[in-house]
TORNU-410383 format. One record per residue (C-alpha): residue in three letters; x, y, z. Coordinates in Angstrom, 2 decimals. Example, Ala and Ser with C-alpha at 12.3 -4.5 7.8 and 13.67 -1.06 7.14 Angstrom:
BEGIN
<node><residu>ALA</residu><c1>12.30</c1><c2>-4.50</c2><c3>7.80</c3></node>
<node><residu>SER</residu><c1>13.67</c1><c2>-1.06</c2><c3>7.14</c3></node>
END
This chain:
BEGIN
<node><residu>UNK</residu><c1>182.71</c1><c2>148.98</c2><c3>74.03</c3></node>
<node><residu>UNK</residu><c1>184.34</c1><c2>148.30</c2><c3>70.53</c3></node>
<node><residu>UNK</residu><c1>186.88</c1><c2>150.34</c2><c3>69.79</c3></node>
<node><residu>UNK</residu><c1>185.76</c1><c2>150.74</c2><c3>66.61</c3></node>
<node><residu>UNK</residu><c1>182.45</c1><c2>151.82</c2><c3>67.21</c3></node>
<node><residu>UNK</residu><c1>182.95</c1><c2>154.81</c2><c3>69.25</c3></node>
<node><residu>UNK</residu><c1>179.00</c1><c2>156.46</c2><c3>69.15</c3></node>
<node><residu>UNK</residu><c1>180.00</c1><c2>159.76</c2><c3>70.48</c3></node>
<node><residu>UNK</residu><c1>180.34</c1><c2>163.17</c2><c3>68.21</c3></node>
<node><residu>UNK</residu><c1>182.27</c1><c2>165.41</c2><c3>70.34</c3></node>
<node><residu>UNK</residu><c1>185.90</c1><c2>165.14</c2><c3>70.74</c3></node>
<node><residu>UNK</residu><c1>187.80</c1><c2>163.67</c2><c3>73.37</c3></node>
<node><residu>UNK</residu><c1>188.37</c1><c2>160.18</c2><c3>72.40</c3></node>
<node><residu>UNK</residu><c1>190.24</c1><c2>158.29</c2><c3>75.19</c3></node>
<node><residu>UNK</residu><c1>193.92</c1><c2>157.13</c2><c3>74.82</c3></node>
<node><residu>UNK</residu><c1>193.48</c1><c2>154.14</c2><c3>75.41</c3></node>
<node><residu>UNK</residu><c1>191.12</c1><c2>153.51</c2><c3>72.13</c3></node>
<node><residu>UNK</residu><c1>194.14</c1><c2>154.31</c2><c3>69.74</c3></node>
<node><residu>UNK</residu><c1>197.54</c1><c2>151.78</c2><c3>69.31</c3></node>
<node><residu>UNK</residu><c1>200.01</c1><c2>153.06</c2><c3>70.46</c3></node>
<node><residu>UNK</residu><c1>203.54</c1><c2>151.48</c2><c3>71.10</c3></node>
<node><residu>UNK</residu><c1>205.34</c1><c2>153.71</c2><c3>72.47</c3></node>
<node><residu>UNK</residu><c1>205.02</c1><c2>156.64</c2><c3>69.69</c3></node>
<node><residu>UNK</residu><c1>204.04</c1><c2>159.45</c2><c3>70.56</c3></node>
<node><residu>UNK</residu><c1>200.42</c1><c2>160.32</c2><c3>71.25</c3></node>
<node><residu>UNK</residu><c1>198.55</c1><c2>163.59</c2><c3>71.93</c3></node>
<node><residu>UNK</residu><c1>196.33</c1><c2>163.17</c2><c3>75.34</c3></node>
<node><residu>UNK</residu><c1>193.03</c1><c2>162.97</c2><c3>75.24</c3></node>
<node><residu>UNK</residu><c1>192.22</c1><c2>166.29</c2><c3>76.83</c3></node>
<node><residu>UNK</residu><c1>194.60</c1><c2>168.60</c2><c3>74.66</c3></node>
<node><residu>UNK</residu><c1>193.06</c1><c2>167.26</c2><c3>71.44</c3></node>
<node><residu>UNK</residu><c1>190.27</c1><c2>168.34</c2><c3>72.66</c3></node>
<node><residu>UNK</residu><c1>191.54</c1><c2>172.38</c2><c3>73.38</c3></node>
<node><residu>UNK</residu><c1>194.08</c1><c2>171.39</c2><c3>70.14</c3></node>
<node><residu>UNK</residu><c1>190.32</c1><c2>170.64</c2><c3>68.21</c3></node>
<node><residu>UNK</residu><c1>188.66</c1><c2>173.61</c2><c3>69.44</c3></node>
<node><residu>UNK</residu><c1>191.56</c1><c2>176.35</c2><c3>68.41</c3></node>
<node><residu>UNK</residu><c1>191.38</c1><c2>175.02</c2><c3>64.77</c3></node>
<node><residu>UNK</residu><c1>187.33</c1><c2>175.70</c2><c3>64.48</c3></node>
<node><residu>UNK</residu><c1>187.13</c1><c2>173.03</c2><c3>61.81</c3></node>
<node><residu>UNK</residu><c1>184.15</c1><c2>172.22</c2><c3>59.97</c3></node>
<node><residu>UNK</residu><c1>182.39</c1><c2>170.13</c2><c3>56.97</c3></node>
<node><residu>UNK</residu><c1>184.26</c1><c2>169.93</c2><c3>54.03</c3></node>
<node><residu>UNK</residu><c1>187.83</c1><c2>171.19</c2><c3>55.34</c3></node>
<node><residu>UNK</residu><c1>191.14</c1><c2>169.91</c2><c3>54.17</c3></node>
<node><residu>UNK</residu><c1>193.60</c1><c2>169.52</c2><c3>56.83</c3></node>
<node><residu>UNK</residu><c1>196.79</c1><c2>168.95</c2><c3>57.74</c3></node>
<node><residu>UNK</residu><c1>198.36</c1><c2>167.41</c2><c3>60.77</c3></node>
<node><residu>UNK</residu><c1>202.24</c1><c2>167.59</c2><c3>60.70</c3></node>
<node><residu>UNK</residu><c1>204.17</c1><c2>165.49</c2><c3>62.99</c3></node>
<node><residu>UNK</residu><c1>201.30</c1><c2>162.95</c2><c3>63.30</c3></node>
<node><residu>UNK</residu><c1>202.41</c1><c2>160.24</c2><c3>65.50</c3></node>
<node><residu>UNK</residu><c1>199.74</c1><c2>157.87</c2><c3>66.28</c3></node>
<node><residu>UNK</residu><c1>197.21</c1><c2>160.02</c2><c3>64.19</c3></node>
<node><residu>UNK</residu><c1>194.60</c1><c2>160.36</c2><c3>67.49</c3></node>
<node><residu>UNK</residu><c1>194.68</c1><c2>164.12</c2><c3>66.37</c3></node>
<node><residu>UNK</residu><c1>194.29</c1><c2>163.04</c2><c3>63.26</c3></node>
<node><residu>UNK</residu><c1>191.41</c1><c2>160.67</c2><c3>63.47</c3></node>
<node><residu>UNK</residu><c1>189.40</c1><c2>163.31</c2><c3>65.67</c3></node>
<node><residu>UNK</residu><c1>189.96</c1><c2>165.68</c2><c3>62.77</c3></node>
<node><residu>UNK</residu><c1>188.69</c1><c2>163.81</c2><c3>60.63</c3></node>
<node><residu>UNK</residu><c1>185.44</c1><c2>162.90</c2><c3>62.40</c3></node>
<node><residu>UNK</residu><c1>184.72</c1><c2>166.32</c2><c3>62.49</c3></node>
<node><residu>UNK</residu><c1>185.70</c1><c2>167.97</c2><c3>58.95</c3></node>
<node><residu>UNK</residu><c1>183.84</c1><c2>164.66</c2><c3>56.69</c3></node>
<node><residu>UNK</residu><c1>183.57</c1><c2>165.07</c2><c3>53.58</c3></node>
<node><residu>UNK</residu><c1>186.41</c1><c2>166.53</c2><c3>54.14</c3></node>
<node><residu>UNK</residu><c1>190.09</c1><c2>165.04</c2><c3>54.72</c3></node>
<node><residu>UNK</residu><c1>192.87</c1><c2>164.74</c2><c3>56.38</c3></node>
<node><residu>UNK</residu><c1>196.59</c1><c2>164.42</c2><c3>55.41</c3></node>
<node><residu>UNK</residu><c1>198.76</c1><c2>163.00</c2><c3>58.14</c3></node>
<node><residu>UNK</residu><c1>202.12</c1><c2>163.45</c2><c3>57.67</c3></node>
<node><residu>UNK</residu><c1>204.45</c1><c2>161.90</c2><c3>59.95</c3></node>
<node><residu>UNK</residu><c1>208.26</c1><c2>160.31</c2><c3>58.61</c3></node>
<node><residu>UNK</residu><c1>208.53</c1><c2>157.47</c2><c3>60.96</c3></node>
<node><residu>UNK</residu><c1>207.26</c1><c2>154.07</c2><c3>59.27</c3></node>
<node><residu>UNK</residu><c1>206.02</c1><c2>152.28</c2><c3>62.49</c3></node>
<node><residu>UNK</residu><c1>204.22</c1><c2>155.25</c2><c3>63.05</c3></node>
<node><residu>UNK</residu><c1>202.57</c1><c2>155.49</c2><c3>59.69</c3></node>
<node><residu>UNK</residu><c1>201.36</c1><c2>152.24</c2><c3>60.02</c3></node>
<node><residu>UNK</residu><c1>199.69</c1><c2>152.87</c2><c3>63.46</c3></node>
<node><residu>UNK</residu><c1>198.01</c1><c2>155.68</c2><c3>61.96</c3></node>
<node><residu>UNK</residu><c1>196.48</c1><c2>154.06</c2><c3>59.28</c3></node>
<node><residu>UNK</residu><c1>195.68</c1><c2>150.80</c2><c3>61.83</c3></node>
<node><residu>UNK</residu><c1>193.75</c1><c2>153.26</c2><c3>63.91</c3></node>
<node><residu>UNK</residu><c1>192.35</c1><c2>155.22</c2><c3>61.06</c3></node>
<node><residu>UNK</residu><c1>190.71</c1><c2>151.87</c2><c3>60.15</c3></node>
<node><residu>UNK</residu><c1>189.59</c1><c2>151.42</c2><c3>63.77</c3></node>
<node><residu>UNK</residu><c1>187.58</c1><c2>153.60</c2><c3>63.52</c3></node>
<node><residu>UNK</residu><c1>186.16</c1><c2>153.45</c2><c3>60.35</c3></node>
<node><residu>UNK</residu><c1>187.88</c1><c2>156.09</c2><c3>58.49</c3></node>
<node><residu>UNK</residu><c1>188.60</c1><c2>156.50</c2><c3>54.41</c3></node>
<node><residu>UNK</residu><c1>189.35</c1><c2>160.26</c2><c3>55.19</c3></node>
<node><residu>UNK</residu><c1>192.54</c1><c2>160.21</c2><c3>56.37</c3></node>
<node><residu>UNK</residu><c1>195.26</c1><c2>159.70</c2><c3>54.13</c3></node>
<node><residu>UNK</residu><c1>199.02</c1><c2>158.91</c2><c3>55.78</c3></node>
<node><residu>UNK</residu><c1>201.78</c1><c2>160.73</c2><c3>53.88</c3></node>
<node><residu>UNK</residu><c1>205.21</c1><c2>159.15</c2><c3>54.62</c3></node>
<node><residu>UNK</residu><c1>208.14</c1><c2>162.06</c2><c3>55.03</c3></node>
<node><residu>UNK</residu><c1>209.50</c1><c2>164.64</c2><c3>56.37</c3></node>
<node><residu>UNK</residu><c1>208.26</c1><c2>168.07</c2><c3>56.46</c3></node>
<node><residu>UNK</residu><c1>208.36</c1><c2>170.68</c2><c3>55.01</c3></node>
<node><residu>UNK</residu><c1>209.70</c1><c2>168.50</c2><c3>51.81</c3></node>
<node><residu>UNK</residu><c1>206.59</c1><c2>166.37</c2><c3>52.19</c3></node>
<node><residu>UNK</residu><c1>204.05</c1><c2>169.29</c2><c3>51.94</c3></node>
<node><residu>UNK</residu><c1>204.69</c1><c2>169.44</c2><c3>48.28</c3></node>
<node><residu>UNK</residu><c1>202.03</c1><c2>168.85</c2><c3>45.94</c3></node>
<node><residu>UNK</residu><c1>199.27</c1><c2>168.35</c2><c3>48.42</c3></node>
<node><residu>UNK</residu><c1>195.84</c1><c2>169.93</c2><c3>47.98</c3></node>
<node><residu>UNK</residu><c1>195.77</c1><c2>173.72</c2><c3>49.79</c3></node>
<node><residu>UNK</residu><c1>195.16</c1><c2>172.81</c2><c3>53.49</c3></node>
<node><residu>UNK</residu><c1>192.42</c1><c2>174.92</c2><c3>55.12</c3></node>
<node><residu>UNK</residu><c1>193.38</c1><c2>174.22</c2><c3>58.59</c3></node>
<node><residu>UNK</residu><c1>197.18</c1><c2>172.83</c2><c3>59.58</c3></node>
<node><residu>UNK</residu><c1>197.96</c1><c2>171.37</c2><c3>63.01</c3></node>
<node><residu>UNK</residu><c1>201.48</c1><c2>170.94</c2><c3>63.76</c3></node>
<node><residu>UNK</residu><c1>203.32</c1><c2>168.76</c2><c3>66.50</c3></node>
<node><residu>UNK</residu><c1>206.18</c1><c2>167.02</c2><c3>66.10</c3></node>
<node><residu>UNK</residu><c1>208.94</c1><c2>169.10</c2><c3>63.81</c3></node>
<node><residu>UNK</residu><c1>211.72</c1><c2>167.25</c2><c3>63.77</c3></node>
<node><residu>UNK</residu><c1>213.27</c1><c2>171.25</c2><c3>65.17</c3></node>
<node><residu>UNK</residu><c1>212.51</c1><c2>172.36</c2><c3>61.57</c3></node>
<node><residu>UNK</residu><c1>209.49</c1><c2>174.22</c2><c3>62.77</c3></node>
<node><residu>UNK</residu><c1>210.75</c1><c2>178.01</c2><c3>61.39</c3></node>
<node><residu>UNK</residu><c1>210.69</c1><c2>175.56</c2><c3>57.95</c3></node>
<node><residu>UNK</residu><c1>207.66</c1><c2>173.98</c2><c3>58.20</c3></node>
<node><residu>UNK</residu><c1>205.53</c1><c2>176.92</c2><c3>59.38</c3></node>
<node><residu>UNK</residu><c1>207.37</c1><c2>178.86</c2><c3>56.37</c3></node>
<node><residu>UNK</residu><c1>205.81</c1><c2>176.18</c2><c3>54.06</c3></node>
<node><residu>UNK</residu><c1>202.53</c1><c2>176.11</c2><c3>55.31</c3></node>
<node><residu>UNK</residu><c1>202.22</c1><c2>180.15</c2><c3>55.21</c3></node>
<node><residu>UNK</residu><c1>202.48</c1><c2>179.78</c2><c3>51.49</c3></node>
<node><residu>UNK</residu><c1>200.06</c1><c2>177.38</c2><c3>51.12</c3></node>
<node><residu>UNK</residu><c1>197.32</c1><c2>178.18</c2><c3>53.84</c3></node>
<node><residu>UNK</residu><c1>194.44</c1><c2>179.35</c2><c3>52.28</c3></node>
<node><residu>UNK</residu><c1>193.14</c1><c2>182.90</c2><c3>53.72</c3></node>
<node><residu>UNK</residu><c1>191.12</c1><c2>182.78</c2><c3>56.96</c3></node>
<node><residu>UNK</residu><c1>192.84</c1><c2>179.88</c2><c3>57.44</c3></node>
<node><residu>UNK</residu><c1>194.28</c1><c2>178.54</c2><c3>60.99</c3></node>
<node><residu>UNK</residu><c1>197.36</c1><c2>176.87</c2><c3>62.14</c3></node>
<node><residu>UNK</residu><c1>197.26</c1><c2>175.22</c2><c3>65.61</c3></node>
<node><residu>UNK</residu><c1>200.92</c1><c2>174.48</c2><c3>67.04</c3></node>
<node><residu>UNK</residu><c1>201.31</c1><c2>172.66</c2><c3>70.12</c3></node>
<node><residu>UNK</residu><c1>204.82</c1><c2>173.33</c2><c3>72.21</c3></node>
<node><residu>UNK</residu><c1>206.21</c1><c2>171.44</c2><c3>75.02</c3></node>
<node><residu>UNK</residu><c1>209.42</c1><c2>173.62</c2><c3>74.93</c3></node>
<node><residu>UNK</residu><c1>210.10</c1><c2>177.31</c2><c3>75.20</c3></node>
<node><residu>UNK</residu><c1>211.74</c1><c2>177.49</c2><c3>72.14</c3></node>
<node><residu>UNK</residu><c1>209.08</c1><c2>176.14</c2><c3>69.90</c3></node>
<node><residu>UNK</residu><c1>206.84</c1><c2>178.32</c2><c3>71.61</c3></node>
<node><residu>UNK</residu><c1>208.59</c1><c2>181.50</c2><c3>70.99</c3></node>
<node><residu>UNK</residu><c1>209.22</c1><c2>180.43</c2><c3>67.19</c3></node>
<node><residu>UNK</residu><c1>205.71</c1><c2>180.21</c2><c3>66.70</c3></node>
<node><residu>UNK</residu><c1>204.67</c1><c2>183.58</c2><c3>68.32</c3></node>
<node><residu>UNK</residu><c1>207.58</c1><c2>185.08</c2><c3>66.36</c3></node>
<node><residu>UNK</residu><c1>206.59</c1><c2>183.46</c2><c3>63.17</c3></node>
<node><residu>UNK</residu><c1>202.68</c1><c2>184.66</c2><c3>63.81</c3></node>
<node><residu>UNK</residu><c1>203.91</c1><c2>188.52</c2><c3>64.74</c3></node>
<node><residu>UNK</residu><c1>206.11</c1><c2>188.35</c2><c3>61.57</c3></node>
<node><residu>UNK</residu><c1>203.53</c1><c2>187.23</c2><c3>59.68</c3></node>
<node><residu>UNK</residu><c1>200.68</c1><c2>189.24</c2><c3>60.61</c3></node>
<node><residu>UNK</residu><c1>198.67</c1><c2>186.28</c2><c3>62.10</c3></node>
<node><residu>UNK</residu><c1>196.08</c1><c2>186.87</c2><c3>64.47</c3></node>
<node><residu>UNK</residu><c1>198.38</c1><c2>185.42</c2><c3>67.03</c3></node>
<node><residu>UNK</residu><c1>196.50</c1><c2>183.83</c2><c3>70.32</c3></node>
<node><residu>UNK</residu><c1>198.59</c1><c2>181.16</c2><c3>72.80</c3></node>
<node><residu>UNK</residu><c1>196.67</c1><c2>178.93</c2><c3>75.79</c3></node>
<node><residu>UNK</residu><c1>199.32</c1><c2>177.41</c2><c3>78.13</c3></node>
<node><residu>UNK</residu><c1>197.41</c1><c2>174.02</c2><c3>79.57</c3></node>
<node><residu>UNK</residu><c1>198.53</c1><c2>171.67</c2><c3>82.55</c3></node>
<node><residu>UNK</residu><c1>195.89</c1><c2>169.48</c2><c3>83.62</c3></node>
<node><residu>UNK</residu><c1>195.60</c1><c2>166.15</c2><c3>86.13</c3></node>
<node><residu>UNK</residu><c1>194.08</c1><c2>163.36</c2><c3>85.90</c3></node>
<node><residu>UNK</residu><c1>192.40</c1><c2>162.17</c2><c3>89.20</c3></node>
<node><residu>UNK</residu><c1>193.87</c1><c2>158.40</c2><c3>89.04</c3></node>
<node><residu>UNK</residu><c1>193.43</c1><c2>155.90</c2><c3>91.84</c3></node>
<node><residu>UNK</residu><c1>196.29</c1><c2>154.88</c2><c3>94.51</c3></node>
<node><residu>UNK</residu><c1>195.21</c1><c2>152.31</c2><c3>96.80</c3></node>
<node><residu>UNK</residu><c1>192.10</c1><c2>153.24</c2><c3>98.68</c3></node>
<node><residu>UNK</residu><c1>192.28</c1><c2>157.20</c2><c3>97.84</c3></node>
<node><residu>UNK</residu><c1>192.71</c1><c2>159.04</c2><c3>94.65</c3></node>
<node><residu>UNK</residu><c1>195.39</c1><c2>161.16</c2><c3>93.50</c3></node>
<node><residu>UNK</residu><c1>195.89</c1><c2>164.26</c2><c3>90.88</c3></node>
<node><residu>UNK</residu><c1>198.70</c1><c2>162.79</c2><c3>88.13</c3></node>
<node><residu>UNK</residu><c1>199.66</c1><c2>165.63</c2><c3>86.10</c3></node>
<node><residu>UNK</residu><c1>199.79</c1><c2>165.44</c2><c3>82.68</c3></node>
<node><residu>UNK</residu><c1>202.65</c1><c2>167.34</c2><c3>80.73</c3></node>
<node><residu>UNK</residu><c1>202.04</c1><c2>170.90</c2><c3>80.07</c3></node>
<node><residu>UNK</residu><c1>201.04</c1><c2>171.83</c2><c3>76.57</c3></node>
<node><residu>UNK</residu><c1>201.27</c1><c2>175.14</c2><c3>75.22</c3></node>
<node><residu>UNK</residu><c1>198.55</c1><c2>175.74</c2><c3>72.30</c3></node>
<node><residu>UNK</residu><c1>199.55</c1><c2>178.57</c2><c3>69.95</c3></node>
<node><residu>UNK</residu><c1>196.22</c1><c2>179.73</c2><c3>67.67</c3></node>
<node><residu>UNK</residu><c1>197.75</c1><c2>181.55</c2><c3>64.87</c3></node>
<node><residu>UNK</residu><c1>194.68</c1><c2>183.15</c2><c3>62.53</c3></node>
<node><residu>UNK</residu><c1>195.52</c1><c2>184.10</c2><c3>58.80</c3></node>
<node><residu>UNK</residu><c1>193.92</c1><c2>187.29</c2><c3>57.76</c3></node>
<node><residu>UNK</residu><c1>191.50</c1><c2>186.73</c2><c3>54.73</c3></node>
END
């Protein structure tokens, strides 16, 4: 199949679809749980902080037309592999912003939904930033692979009054060795749901 024509409507496109080299990419299987915490729809204007290779991104975006996406990630190579897979797949709804956050956030259109993964450990910052601009009933879906940026975002959400919810996923991939299969175990995620009231 052509990577760029990927027929399917439901999340969950595989890895190996998107470029890559070597920056950082959320699996397959978490963008999927990451996807269904955000309960996006038509029309929504989204953010997704830390973007890497954009799969998050690009899934997003497939999902919220006409709606967009802002990706904002602050390494170059990775910008470019964003917007190399956002044309893979035939996307003009996905627009790469080049910085850092929270500095880059500024002046963007009011985000309805914000994901956030990579934070450059300025994650009390950026969620700070995006409170202020998240419109109400909106959602903000971190993902943690440490302790520590778990409990700032629970702390953050309790603080904040956020409907605060958390999922803690490790999954395996049954991969083949030899004549048998094995489970490979993916790293664990920790998905923190965090619900503004309207």
């Amino acid at each position: 199949m052509n990577r760029s024509d990927w027929p399917f409507v439901t999340p969950g496109i595989p890895d190996s679809y998107f470029t890559r080299n070597r920056v950082p990419l959320t699996k397959e299987e978490i963008r999927v749980l990451t996807l269904a915490k955000a309960r996006l729809g038509s029309g929504m204007t989204v953010y997704d902080i830390g973007s890497g290779t954009g799969s998050l991104a690009i899934e997003a975006a497939r999902l919220v037309g006409p709606g967009q996406v802002l990706a904002i990630e602050v390494n170059p190579v990775a910008c470019n592999l964003i917007e190399e897979n956002a044309r893979r797949f035939g996307l003009r709804n996905v627009q790469v912003v080049a910085g850092a956050a929270p500095a880059a956030l500024a002046g963007l259109p009011v985000p309805d939904r914000i994901f956030i993964g990579g934070s450059g450990g300025r994650l009390a910052a950026i969620m700070a930033t995006c409170h202020e601009v998240l419109r109400p009933g909106g959602i903000m879906v971190v993902n943690a692979v440490t302790p520590e940026t778990l409990a700032t975002a629970l702390t953050f959400g309790q603080n904040r009054g956020y409907q605060v919810a958390a999922l803690a996923a490790s999954l395996a991939r049954l991969e083949p060795a030899g004549q048998a299969h094995i489970w490979r175990a993916l790293n664990p995620v920790q998905i923190i749901q965090l619900i503004r009231e309207k």
